[in-house]
C-alpha positions as CSV (number, residue, x, y, z in Angstrom):
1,X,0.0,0.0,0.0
2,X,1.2,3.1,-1.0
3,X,0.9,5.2,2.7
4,X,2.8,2.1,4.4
5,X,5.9,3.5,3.3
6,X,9.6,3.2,4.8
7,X,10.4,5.9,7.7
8,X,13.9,7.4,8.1
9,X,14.8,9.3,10.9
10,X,17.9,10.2,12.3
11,X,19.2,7.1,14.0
12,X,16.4,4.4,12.8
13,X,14.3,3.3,9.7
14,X,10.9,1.9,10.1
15,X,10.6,-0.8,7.1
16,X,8.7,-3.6,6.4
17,X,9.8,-7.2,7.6
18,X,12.6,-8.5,5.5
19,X,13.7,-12.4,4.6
20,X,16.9,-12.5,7.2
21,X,15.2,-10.3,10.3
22,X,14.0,-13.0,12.7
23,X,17.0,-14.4,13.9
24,X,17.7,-10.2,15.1
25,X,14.6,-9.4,15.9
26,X,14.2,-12.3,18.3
27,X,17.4,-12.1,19.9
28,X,17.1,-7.8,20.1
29,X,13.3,-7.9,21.5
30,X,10.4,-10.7,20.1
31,X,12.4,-13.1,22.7
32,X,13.4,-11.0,25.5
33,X,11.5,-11.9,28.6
34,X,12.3,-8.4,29.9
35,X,10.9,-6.5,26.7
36,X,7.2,-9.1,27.2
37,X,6.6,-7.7,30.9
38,X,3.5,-5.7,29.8
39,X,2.9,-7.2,26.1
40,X,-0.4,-9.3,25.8
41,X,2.1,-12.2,25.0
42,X,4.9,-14.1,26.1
43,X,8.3,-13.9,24.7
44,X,8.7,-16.3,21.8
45,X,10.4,-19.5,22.4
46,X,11.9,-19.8,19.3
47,X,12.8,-17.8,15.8
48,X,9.9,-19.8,14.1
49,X,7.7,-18.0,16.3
50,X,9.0,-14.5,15.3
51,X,9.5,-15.9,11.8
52,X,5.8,-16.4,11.6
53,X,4.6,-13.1,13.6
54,X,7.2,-11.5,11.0
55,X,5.0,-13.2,7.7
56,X,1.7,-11.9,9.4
57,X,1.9,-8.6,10.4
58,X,4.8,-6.9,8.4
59,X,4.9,-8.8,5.0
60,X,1.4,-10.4,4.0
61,X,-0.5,-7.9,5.8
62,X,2.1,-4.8,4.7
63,X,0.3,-5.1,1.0
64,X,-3.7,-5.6,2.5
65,X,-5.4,-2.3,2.7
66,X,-6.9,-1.9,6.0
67,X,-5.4,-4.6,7.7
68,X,-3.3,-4.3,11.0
69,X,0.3,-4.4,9.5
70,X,3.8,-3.5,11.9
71,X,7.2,-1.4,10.8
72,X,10.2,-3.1,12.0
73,X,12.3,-0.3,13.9
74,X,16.1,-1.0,12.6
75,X,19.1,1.1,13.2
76,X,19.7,3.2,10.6
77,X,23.6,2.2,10.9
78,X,23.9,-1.3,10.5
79,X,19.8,-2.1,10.0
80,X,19.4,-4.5,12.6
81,X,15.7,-5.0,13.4
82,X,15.7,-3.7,17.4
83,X,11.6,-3.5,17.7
84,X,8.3,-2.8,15.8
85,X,5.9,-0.5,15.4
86,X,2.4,-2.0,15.2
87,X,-0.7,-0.1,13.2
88,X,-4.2,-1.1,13.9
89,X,-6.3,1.0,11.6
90,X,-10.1,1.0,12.4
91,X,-11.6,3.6,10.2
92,X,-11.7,7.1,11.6
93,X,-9.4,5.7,14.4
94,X,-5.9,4.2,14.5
95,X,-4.6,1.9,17.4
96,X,-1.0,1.8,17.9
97,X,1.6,-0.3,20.3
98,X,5.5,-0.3,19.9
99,X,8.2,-2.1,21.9
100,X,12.0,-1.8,21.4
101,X,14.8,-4.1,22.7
102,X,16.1,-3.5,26.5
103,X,19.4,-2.7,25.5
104,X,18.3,0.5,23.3
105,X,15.9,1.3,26.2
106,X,16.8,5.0,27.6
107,X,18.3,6.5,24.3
108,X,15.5,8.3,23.6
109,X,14.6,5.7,20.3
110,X,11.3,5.0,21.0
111,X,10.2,8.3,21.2
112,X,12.3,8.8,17.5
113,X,10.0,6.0,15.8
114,X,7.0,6.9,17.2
115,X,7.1,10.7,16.0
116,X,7.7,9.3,12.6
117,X,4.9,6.7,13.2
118,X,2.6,9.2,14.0
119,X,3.6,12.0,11.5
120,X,3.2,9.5,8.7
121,X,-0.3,8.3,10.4
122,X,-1.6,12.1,10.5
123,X,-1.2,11.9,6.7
124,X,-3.8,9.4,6.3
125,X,-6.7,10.3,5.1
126,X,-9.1,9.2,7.4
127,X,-7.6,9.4,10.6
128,X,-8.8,11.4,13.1
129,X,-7.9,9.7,17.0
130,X,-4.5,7.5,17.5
131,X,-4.9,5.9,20.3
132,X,-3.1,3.2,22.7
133,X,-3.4,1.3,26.2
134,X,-0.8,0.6,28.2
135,X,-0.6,-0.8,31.7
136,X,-0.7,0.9,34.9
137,X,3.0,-0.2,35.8
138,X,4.6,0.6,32.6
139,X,5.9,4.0,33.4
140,X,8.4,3.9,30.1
141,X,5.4,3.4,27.6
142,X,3.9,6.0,29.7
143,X,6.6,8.5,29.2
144,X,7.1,8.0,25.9
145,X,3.3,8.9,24.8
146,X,3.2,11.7,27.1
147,X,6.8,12.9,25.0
148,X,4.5,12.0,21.4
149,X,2.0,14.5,23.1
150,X,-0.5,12.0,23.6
151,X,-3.1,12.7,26.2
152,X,-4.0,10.2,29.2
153,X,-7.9,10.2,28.9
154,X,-8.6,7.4,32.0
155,X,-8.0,4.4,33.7
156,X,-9.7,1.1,32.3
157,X,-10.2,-1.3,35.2
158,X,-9.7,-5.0,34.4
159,X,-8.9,-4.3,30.8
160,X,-5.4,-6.3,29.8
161,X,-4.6,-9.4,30.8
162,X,-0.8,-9.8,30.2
163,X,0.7,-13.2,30.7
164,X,3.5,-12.2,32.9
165,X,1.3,-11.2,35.2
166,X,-1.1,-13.7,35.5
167,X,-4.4,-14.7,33.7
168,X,-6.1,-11.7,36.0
169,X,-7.2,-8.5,34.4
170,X,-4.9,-5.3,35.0
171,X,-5.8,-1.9,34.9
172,X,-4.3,0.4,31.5
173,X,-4.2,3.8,30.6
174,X,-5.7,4.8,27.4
175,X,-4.0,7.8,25.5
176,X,-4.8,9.4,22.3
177,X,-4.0,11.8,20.3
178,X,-6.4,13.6,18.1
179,X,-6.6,15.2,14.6
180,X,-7.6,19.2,14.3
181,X,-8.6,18.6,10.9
182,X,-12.4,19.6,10.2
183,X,-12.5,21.7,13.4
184,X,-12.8,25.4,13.4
């Protein structure tokens, strides 16, 4: 699709999956235990796990319009894949998520793919809210919406359940951000 195009920023690229990534992108982050804390899955076990999750969201689903598709977020330097970006359009709203490996954590890197996330987002033509969850706990997810400018509208009781954690349902934050476009 033509608006699912590559991102370059300073320091990473946002892309779509390529033959080669899993065996990075599971050692970097897809099989991290500490990067799965507050994901709605576990790590992967394996590279055939991120192999597959690669095929679904970031090549098959990269060409189908309206379907949930995911940037991998590589260094721009060497182009390893060190996270993903994950778009889940829904009409006049777009849901977003993103994780990046521990070992990029505090570089300011997620905050660097998300602003080009989002300012690539804005240009579709439809969208109006981006929005996310993210747990109560997760102070670093938090942070980095609060630096896109995304606004914390509430607390949703029992609303995740996140494997590490238990099968009981946690609390989240939902932030969003919304278009101007249309108001006066």
């Amino acid at each position: 699709m033509e608006d699912r195009v590559e991102l370059l920023t300073e320091r990473l690229r946002l892309r779509r999956a390529r033959q080669g990534d899993a065996p990075v992108l599971f050692k970097n982050y897809t099989g991290a235990q500490n990067c799965t804390r507050f994901l709605q899955r576990r790590a992967h076990e394996d590279v055939a796990r991120t192999e597959t999750m690669l095929e679904q969201w970031c090549i098959t689903a990269w060409d189908e319009a309206g379907a949930p598709f995911s940037w991998v977020i590589s260094t721009l330097d060497d182009d390893d894949p060190i996270g993903l970006f994950v778009v889940i359009p829904e009409g006049h709203k777009t849901e977003i998520h993103f994780g990046i490996g521990k070992r990029f954590w505090g570089r300011g890197l997620a905050v660097e793919a998300g602003r080009a996330a989002i300012s690539a987002l804005w240009r579709w033509p439809n969208v109006q809210r981006i929005w996310t969850v993210c747990d109560v706990e997760n102070t670093g997810s938090r942070r980095v919406l609060e630096k896109l400018g995304f606004q914390c509208e509430g607390t949703l009781r029992k609303w995740l359940v996140l494997p590490a954690f238990g099968n009981r349902a946690r609390d989240c934050y939902v932030f969003s951000s919304m278009s101007r476009r249309g108001v006066e």
